[in-house]
PDB file as gemmi writes it, atoms N, CA and C in Angstrom:
CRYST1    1.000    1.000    1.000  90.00  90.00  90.00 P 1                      
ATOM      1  N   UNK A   1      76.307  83.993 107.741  1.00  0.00           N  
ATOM      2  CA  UNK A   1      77.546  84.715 107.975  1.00  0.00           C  
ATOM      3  C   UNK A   1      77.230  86.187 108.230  1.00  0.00           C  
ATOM      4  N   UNK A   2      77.669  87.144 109.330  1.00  0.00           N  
ATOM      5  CA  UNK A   2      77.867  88.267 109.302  1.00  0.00           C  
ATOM      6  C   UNK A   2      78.069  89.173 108.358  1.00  0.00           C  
ATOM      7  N   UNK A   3      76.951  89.842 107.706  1.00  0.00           N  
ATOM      8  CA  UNK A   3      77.253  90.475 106.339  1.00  0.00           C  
ATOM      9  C   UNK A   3      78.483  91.658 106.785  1.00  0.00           C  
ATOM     10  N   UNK A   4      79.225  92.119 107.936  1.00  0.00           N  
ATOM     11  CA  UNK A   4      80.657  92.961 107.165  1.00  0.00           C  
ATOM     12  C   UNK A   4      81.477  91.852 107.529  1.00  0.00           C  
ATOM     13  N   UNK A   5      81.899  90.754 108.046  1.00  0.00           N  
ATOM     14  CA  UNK A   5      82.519  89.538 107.512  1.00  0.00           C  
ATOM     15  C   UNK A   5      82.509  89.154 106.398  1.00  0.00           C  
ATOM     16  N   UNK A   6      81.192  88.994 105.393  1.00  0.00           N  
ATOM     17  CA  UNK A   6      81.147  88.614 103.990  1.00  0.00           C  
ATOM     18  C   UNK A   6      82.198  89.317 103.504  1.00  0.00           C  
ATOM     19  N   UNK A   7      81.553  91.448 104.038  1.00  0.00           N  
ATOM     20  CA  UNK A   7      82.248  92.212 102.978  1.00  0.00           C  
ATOM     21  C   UNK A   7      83.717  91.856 103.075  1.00  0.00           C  
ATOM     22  N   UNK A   8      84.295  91.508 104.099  1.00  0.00           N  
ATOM     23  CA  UNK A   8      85.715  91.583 104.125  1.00  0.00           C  
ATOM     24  C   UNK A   8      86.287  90.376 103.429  1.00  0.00           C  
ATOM     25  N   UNK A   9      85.560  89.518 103.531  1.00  0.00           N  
ATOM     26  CA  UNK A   9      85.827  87.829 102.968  1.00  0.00           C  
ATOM     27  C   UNK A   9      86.056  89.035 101.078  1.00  0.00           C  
ATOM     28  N   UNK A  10      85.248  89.265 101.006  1.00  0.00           N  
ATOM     29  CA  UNK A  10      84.855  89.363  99.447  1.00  0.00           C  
ATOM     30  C   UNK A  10      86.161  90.590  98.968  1.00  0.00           C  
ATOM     31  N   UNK A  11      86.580  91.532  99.776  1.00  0.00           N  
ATOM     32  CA  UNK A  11      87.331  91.953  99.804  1.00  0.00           C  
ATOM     33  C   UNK A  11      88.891  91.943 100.046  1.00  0.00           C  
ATOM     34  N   UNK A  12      89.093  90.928 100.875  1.00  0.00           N  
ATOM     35  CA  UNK A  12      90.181  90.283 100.863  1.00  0.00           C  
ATOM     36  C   UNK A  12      90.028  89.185  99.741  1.00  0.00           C  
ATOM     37  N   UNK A  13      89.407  88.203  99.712  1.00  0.00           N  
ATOM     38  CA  UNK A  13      89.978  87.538  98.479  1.00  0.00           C  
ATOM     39  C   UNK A  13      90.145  88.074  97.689  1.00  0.00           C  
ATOM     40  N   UNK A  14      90.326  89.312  97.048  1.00  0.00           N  
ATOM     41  CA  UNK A  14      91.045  89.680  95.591  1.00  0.00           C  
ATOM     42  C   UNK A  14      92.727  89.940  96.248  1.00  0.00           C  
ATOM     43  N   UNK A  15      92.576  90.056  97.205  1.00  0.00           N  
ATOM     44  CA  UNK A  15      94.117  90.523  97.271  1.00  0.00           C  
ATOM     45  C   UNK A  15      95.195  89.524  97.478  1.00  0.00           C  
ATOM     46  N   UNK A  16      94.335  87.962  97.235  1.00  0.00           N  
ATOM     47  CA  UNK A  16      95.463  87.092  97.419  1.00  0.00           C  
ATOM     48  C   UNK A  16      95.896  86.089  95.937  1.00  0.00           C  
ATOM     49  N   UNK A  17      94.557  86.964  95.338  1.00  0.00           N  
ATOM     50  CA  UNK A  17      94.686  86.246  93.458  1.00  0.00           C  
ATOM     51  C   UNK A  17      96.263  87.558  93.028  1.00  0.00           C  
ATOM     52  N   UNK A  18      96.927  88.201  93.524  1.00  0.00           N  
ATOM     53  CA  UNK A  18      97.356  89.043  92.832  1.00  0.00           C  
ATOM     54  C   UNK A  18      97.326  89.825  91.477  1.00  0.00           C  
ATOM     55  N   UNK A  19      97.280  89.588  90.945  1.00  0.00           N  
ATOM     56  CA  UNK A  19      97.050  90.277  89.038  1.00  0.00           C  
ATOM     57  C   UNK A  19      95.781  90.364  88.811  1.00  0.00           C  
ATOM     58  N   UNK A  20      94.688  91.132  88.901  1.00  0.00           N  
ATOM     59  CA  UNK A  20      93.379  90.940  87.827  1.00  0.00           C  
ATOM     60  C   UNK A  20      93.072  92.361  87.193  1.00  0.00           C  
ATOM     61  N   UNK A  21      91.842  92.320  86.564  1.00  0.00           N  
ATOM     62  CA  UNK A  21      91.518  93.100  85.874  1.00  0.00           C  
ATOM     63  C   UNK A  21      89.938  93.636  86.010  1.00  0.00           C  
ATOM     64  N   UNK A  22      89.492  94.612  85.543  1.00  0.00           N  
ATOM     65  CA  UNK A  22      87.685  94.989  85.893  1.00  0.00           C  
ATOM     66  C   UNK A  22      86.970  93.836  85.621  1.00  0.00           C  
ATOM     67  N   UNK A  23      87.313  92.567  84.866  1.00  0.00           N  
ATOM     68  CA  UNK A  23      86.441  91.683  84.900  1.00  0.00           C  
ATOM     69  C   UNK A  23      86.467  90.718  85.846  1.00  0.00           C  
ATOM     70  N   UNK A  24      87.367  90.493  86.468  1.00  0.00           N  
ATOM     71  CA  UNK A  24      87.813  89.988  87.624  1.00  0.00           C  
ATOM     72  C   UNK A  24      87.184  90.660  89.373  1.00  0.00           C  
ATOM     73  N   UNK A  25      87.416  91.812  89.105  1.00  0.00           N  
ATOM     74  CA  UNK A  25      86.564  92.776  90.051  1.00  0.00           C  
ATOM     75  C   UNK A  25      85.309  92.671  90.473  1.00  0.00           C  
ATOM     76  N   UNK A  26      85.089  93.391  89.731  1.00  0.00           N  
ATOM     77  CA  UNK A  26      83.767  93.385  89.878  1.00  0.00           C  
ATOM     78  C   UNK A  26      82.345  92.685  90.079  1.00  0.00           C  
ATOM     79  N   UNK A  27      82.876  90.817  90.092  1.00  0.00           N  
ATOM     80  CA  UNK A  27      81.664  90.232  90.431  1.00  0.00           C  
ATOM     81  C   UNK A  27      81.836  90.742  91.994  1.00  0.00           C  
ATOM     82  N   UNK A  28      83.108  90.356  92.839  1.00  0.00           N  
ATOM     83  CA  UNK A  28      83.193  90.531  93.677  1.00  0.00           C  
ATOM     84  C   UNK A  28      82.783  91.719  94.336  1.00  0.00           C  
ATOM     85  N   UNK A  29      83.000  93.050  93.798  1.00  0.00           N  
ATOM     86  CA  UNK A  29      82.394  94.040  94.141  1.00  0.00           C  
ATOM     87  C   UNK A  29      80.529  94.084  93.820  1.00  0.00           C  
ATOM     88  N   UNK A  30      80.081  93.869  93.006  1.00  0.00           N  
ATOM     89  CA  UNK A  30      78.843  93.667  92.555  1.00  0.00           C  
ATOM     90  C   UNK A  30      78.162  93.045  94.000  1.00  0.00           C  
ATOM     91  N   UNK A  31      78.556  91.648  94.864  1.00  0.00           N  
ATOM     92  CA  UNK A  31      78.553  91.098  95.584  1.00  0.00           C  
ATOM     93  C   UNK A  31      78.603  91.718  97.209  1.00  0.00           C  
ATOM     94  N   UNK A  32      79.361  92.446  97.092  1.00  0.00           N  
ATOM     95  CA  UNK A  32      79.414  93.214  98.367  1.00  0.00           C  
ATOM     96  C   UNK A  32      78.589  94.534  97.920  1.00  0.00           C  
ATOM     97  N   UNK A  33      78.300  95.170  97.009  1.00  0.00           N  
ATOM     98  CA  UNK A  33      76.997  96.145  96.942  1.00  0.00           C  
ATOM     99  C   UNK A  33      75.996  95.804  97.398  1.00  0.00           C  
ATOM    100  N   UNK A  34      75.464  94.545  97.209  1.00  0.00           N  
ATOM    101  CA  UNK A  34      74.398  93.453  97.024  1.00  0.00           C  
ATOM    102  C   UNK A  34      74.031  93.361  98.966  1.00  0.00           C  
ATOM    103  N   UNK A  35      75.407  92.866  99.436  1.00  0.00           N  
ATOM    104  CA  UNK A  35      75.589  92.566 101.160  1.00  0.00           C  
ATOM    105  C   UNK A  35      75.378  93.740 102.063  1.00  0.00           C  
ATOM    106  N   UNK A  36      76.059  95.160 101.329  1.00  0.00           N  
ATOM    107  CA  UNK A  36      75.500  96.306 101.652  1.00  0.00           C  
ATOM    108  C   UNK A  36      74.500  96.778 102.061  1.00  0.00           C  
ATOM    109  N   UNK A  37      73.778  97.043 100.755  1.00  0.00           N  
ATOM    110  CA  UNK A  37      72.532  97.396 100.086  1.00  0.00           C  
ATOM    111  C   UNK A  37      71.663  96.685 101.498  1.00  0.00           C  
ATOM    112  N   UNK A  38      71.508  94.901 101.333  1.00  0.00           N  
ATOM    113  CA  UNK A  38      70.464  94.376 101.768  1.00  0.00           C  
ATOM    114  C   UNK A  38      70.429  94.293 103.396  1.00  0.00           C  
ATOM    115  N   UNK A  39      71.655  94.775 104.236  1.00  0.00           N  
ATOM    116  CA  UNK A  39      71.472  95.422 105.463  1.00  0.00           C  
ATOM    117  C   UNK A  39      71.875  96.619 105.751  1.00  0.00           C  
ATOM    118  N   UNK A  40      71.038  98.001 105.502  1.00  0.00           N  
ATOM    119  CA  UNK A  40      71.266  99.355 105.650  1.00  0.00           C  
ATOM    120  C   UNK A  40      71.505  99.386 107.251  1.00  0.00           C  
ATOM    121  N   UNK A  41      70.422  98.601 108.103  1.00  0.00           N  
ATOM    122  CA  UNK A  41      71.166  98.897 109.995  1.00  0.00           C  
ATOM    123  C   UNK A  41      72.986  99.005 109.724  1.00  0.00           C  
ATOM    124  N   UNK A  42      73.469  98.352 109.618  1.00  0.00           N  
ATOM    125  CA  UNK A  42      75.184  97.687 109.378  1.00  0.00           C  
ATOM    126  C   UNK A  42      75.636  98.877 108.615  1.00  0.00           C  
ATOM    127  N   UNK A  43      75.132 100.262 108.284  1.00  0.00           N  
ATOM    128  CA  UNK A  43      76.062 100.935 107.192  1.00  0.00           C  
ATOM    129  C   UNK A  43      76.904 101.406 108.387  1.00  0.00           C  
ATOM    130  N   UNK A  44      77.096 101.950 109.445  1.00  0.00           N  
ATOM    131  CA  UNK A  44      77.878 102.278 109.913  1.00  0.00           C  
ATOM    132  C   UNK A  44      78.978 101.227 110.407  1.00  0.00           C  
ATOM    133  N   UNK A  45      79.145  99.771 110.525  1.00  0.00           N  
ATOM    134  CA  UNK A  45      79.815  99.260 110.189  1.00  0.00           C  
ATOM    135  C   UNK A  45      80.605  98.341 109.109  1.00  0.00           C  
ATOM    136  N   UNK A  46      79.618  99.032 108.175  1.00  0.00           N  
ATOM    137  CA  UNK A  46      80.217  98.881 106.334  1.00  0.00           C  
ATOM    138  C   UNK A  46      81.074  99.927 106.203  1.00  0.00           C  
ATOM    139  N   UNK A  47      80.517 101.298 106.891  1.00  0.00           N  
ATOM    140  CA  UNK A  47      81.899 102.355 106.414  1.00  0.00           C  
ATOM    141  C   UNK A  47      82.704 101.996 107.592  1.00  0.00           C  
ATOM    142  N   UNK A  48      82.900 102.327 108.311  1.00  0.00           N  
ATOM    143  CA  UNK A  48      84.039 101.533 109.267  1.00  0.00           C  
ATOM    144  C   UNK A  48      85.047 100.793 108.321  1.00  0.00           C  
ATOM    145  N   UNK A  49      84.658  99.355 108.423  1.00  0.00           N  
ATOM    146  CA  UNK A  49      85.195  98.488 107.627  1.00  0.00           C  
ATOM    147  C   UNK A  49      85.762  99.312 106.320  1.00  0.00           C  
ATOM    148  N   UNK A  50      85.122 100.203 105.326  1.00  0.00           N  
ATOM    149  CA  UNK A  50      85.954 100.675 104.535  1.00  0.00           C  
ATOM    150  C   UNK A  50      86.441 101.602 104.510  1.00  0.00           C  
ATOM    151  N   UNK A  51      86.592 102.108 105.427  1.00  0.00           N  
ATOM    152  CA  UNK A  51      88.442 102.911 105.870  1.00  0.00           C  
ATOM    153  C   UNK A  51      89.241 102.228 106.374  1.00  0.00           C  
ATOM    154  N   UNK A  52      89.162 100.949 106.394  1.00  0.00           N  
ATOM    155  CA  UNK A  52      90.279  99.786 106.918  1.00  0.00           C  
ATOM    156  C   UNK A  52      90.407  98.844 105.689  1.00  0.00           C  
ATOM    157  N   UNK A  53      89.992  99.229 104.585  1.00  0.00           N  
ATOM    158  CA  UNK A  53      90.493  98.682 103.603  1.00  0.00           C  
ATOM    159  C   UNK A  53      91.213  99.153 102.725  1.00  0.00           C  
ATOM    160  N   UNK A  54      91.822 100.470 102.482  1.00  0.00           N  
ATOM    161  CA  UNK A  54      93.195 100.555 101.666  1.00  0.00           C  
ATOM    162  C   UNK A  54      94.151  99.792 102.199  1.00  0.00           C  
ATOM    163  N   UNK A  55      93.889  99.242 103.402  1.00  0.00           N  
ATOM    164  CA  UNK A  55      95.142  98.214 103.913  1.00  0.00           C  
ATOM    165  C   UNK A  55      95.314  97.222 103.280  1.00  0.00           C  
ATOM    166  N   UNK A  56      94.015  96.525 102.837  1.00  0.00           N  
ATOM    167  CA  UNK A  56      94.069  95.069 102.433  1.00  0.00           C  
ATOM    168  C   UNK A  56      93.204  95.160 101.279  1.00  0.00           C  
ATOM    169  N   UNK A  57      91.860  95.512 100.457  1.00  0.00           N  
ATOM    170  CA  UNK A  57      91.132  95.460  99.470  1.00  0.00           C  
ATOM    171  C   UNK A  57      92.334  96.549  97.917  1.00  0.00           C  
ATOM    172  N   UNK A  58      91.973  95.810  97.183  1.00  0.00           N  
ATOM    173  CA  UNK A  58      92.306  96.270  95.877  1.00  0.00           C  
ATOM    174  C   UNK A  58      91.873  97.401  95.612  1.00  0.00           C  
ATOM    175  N   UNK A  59      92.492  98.523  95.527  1.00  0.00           N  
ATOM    176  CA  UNK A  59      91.866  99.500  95.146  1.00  0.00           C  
ATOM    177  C   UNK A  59      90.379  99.850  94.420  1.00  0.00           C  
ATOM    178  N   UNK A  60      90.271  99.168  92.931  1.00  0.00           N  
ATOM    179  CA  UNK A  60      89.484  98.914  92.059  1.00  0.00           C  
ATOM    180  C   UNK A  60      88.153  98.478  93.086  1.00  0.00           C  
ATOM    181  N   UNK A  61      88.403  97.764  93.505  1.00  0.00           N  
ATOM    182  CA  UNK A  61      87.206  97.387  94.546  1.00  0.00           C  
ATOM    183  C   UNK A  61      86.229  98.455  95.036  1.00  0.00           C  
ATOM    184  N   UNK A  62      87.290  99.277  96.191  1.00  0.00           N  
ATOM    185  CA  UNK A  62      87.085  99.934  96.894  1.00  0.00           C  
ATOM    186  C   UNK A  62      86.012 101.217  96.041  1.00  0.00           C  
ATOM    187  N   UNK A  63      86.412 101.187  94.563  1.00  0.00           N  
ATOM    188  CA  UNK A  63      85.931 102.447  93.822  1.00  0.00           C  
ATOM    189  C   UNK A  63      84.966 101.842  93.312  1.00  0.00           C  
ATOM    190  N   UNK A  64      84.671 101.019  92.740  1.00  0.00           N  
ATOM    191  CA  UNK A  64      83.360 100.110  92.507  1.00  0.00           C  
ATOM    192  C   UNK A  64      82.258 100.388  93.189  1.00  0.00           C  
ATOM    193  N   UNK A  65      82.819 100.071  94.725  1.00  0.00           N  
ATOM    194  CA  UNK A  65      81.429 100.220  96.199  1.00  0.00           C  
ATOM    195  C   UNK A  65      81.146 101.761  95.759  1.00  0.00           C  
ATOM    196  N   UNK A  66      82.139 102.036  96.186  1.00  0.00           N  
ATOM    197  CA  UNK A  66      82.055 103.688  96.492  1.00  0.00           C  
ATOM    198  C   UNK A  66      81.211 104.551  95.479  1.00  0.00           C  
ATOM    199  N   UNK A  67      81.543 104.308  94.369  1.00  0.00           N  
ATOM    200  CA  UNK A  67      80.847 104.478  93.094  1.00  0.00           C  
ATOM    201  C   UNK A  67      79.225 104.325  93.258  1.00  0.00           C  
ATOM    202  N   UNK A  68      79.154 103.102  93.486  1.00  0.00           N  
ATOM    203  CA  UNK A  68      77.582 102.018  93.744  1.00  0.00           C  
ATOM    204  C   UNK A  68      76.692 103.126  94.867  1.00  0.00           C  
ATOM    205  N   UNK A  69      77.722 103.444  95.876  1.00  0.00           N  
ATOM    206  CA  UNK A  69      77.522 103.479  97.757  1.00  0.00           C  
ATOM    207  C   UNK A  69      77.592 105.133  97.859  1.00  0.00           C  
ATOM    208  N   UNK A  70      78.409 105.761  97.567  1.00  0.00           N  
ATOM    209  CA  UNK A  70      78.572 107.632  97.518  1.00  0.00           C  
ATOM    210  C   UNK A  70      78.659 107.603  99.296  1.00  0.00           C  
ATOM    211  N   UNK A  71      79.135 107.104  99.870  1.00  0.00           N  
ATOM    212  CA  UNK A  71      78.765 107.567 101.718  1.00  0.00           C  
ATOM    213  C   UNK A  71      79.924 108.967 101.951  1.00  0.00           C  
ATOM    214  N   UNK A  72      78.836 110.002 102.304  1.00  0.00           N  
ATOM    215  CA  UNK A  72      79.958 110.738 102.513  1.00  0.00           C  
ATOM    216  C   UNK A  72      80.233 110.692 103.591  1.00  0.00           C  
ATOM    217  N   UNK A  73      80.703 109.804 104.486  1.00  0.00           N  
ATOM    218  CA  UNK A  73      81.311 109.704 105.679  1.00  0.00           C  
ATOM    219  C   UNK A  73      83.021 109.248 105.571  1.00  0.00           C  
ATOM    220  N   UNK A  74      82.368 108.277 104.159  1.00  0.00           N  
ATOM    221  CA  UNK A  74      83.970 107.645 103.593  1.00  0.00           C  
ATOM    222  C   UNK A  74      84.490 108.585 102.956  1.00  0.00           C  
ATOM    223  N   UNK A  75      83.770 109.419 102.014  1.00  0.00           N  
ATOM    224  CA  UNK A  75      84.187 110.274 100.809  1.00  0.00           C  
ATOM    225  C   UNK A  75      85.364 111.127 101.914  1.00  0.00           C  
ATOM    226  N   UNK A  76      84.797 112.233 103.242  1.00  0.00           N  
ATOM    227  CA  UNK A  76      85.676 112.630 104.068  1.00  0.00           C  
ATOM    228  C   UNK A  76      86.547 112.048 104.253  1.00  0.00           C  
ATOM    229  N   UNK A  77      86.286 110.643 104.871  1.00  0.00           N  
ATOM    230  CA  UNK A  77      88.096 110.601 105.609  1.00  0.00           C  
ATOM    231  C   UNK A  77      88.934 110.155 104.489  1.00  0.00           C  
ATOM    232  N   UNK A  78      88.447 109.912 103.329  1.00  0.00           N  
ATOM    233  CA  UNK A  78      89.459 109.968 102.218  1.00  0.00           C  
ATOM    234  C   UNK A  78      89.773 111.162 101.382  1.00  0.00           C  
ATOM    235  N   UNK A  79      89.073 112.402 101.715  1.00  0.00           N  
ATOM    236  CA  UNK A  79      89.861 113.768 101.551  1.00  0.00           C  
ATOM    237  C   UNK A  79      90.482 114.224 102.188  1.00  0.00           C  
ATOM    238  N   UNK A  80      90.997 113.798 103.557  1.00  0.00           N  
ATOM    239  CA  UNK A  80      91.243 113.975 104.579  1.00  0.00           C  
ATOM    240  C   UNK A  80      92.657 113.347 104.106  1.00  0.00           C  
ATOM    241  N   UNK A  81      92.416 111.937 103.704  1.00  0.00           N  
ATOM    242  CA  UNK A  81      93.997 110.874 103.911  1.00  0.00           C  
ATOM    243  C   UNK A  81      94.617 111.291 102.806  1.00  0.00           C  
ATOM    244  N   UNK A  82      93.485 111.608 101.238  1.00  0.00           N  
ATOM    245  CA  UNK A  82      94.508 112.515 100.275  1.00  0.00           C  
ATOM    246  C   UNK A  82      95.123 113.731 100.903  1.00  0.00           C  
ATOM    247  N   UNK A  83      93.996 114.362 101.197  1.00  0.00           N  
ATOM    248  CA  UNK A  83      95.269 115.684 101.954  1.00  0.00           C  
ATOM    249  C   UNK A  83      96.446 115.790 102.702  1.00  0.00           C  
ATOM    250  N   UNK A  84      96.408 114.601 103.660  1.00  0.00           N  
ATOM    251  CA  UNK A  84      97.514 114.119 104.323  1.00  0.00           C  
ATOM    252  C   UNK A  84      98.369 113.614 103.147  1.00  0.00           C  
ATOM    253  N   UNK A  85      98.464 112.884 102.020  1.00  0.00           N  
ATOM    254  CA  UNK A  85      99.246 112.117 101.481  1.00  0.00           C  
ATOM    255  C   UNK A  85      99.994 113.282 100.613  1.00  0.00           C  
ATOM    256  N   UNK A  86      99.181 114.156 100.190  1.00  0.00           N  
ATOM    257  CA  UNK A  86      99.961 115.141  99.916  1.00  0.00           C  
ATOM    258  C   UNK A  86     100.735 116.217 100.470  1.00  0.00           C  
ATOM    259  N   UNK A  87     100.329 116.419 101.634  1.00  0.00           N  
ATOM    260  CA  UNK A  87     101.206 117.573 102.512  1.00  0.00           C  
ATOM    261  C   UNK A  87     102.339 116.495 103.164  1.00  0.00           C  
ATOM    262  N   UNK A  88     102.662 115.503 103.006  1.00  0.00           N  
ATOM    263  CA  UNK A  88     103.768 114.716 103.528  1.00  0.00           C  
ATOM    264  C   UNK A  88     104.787 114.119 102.388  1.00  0.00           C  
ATOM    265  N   UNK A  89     104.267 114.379 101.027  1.00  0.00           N  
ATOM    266  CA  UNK A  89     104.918 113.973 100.271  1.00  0.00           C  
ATOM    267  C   UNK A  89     104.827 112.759  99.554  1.00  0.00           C  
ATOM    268  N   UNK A  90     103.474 112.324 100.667  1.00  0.00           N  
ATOM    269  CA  UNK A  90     103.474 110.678 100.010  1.00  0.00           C  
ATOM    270  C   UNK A  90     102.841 110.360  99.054  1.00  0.00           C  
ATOM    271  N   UNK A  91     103.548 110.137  97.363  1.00  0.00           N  
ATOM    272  CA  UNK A  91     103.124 110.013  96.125  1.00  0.00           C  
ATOM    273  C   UNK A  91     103.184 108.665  96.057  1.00  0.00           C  
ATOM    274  N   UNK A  92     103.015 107.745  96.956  1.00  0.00           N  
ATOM    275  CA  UNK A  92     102.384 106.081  96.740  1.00  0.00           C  
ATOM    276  C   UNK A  92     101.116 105.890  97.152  1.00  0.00           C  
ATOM    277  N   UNK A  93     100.760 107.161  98.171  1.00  0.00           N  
ATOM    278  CA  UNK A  93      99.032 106.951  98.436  1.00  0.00           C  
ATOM    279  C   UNK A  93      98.280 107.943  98.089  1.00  0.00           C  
ATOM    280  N   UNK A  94      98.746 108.645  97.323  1.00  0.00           N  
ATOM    281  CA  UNK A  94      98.133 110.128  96.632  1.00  0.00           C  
ATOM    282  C   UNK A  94      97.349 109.846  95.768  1.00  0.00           C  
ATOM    283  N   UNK A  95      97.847 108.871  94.585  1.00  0.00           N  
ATOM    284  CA  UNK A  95      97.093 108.180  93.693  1.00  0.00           C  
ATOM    285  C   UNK A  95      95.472 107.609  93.753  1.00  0.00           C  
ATOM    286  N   UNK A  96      96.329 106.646  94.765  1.00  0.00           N  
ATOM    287  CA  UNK A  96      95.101 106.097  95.496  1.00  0.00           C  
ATOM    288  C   UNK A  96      94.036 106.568  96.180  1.00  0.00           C  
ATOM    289  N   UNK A  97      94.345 107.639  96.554  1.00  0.00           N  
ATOM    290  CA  UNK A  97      92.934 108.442  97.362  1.00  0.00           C  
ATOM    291  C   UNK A  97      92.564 109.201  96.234  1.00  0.00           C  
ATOM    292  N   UNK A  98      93.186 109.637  95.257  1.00  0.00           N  
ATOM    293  CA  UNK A  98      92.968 110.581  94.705  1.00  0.00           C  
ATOM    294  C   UNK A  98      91.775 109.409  93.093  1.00  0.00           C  
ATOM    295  N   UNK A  99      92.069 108.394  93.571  1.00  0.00           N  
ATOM    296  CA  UNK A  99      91.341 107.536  92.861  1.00  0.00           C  
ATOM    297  C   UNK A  99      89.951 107.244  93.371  1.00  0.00           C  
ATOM    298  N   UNK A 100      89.940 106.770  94.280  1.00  0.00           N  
ATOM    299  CA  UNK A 100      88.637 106.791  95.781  1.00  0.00           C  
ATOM    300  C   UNK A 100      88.251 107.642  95.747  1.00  0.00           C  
ATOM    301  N   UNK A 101      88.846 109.206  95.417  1.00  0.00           N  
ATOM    302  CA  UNK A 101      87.923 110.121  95.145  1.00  0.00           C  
ATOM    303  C   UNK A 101      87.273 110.605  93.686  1.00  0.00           C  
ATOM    304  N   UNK A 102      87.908 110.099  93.033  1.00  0.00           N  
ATOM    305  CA  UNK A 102      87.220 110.434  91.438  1.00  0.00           C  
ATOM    306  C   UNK A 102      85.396 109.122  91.368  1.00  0.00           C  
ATOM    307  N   UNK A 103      85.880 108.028  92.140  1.00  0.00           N  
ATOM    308  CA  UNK A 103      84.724 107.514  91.965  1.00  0.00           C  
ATOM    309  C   UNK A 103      83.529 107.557  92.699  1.00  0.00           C  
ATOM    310  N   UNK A 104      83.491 108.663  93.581  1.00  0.00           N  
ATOM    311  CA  UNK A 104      82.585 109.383  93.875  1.00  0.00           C  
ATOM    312  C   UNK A 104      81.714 110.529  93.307  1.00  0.00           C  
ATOM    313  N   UNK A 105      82.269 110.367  92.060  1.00  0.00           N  
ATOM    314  CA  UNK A 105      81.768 111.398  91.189  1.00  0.00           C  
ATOM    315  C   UNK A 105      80.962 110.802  89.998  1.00  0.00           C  
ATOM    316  N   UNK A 106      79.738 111.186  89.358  1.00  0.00           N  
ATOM    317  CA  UNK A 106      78.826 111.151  88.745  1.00  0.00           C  
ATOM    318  C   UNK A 106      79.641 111.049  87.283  1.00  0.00           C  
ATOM    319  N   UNK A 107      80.234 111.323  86.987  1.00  0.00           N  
ATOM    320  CA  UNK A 107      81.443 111.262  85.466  1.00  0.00           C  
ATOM    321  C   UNK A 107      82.317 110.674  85.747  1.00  0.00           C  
ATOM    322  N   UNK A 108      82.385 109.732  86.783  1.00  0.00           N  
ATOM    323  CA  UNK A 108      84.047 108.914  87.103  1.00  0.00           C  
ATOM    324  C   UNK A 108      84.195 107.706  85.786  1.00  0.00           C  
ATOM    325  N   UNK A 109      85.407 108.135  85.008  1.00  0.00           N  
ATOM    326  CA  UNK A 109      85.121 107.471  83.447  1.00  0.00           C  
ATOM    327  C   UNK A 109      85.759 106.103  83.778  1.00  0.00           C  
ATOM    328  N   UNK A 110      86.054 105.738  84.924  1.00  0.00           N  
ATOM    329  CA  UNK A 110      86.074 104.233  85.107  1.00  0.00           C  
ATOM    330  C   UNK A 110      84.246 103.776  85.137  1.00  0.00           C  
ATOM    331  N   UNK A 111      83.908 103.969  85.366  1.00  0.00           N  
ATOM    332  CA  UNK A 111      82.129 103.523  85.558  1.00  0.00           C  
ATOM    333  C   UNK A 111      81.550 103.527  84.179  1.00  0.00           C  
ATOM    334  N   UNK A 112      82.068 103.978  83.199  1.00  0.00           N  
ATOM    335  CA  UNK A 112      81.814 103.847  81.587  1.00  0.00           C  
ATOM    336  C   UNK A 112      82.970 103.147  81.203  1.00  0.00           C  
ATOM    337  N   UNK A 113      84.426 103.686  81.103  1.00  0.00           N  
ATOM    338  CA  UNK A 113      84.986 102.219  80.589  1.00  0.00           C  
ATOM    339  C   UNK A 113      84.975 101.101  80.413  1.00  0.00           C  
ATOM    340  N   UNK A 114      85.255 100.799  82.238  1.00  0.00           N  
ATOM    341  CA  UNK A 114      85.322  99.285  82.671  1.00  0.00           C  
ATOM    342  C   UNK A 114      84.419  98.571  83.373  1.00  0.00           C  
ATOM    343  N   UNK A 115      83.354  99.241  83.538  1.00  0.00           N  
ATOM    344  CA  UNK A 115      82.239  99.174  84.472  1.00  0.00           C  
ATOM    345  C   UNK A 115      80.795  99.067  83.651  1.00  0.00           C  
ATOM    346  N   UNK A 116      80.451  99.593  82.619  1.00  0.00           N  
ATOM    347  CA  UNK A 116      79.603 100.165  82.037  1.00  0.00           C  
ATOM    348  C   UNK A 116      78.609  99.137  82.161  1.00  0.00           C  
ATOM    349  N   UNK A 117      78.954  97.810  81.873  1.00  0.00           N  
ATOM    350  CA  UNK A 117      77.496  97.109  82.062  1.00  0.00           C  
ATOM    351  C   UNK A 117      76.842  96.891  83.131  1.00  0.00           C  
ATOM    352  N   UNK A 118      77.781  97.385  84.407  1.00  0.00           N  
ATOM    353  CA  UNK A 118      76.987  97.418  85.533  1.00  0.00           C  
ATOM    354  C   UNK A 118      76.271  98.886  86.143  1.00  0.00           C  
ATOM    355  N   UNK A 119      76.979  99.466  85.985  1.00  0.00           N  
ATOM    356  CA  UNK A 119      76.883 101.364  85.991  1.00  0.00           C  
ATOM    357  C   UNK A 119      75.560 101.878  85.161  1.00  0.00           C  
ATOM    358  N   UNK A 120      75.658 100.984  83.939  1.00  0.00           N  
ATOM    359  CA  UNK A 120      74.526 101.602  82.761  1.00  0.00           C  
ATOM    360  C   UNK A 120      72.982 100.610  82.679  1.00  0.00           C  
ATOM    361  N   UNK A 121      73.520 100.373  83.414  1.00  0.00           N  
ATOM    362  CA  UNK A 121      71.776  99.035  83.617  1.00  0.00           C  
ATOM    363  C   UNK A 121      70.877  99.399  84.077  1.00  0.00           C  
TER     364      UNK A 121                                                      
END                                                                             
């Protein structure tokens, strides 16, 4: 299979379980680090692909990779879409970027909370 097909397979299926939690997450994310990781040619269509996933991937996901991944190609256009979400008013995607961006950071206390046995290994 096309490893950014996997990623999207692996990424869309959380969004059709509706309800989960970091334990639920994260194999799936663990999984697409893994699909990442093991074809670096494809990063430019791994980040691609994830700026087309606040559409459809679970947030939690998205901060997992990102966390794992640091690309600052993504980190931009998601300071970019927070900045937009805030100069328009829009406090339903403010959160959310503003989440995508905390887990780009070296102290993002989701990566010790809910994450820790993968983060701290």
């Amino acid at each position: 299979m096309d490893p950014v097909a996997r990623l999207v397979e692996l990424a869309s299926a959380l969004s059709s379980h509706g309800v989960f939690g970091a334990d639920e997450v994260l194999p799936f994310a663990v999984e697409a680090i893994e699909v990442v990781r093991a074809n670096p040619e494809r990063t430019t269509d791994f980040e691609r692909e994830f700026l087309r996933m606040p559409d459809y991937a679970p947030p939690e996901f998205i901060e997992i990779c990102m966390h794992a991944l640091r690309w600052q190609t993504v980190k931009t256009a998601f300071v970019s879409a927070h900045s937009e979400a805030v100069a328009s008013n829009d406090w339903r995607r403010e959160p959310v970027y503003r989440g995508y961006l905390a887990a780009f950071e070296d102290d993002w206390d989701d990566a010790g909370d809910f994450y820790d046995g993968y983060f701290r290994r």
